[in-house]
C-alpha positions as CSV (number, residue, x, y, z in Angstrom):
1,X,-28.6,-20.1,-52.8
2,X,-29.4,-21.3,-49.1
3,X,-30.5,-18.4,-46.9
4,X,-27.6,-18.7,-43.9
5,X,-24.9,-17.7,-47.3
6,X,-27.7,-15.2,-48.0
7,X,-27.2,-13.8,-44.9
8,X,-23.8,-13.7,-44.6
9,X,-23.0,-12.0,-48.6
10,X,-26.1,-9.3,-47.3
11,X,-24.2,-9.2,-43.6
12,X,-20.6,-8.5,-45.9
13,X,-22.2,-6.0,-47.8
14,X,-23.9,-3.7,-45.0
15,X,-20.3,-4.0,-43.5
16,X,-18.2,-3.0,-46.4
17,X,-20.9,-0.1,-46.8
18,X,-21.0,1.4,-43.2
19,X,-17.1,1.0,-43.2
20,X,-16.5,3.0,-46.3
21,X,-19.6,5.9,-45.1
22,X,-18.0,6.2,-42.1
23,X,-14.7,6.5,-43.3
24,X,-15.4,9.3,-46.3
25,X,-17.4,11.2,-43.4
26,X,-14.6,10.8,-41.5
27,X,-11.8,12.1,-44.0
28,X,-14.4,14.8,-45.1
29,X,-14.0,16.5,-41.5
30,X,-10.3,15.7,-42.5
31,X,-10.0,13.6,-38.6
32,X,-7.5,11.0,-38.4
33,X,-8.6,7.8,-37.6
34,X,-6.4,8.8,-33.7
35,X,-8.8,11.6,-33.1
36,X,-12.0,9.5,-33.9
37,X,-10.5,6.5,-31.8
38,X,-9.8,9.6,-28.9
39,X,-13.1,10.9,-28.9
40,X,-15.2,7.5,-29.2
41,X,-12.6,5.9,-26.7
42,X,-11.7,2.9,-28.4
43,X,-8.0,2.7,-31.0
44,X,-7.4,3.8,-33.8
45,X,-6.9,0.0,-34.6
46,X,-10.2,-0.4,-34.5
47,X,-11.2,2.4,-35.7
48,X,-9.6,0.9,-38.7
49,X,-11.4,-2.7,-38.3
50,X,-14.4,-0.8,-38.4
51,X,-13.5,1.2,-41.9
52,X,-12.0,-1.6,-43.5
53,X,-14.4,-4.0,-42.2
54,X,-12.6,-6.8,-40.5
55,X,-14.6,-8.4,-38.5
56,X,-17.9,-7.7,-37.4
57,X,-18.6,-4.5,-36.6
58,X,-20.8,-4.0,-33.2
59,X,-24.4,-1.4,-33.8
60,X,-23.4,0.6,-31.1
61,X,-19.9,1.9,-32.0
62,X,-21.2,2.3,-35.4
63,X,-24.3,4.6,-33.8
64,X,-21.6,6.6,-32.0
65,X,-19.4,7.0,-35.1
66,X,-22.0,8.2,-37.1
67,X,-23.2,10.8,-34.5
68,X,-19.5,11.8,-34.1
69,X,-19.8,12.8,-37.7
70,X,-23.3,14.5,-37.1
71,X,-24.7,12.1,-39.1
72,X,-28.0,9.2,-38.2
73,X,-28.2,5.4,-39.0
74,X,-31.3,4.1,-39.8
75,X,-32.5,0.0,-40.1
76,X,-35.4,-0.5,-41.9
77,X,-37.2,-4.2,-42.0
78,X,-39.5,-4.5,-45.0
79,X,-41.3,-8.2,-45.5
């Protein structure tokens, strides 16, 4: 496997992961993806994008979603 479609499958897969944290925190405070959108001032649309992951989803909405939900993100490199 050549590393850029390394990348991109390891890219998908911290995606489809944040997306699907973010929205069980998010239905476990039992919000609507409106009052998320509302708070973080952005759409529920995207809000959506985000969950569902369509697209790619930017570090920074992601770090305010997750502190929204009272919750931390953390990147760790290891070689």
């Amino acid at each position: 496997m050549n590393k850029r479609k390394e990348k991109t499958e390891l890219a998908n897969f911290i995606e489809e992961e944040l997306g699907a944290l973010l929205r069980a925190g998010r239905e476990d405070k039992g919000w609507t993806r409106e009052y998320v959108a509302a708070r973080l001032g952005t759409t529920a649309e995207e809000i959506k994008r985000i969950e569902t992951r369509r697209g790619r989803i930017a570090l920074g909405m992601v770090q305010k979603y997750a502190e929204l939900l009272d919750k931390k993100v953390s990147i760790r490199f290891f070689s």
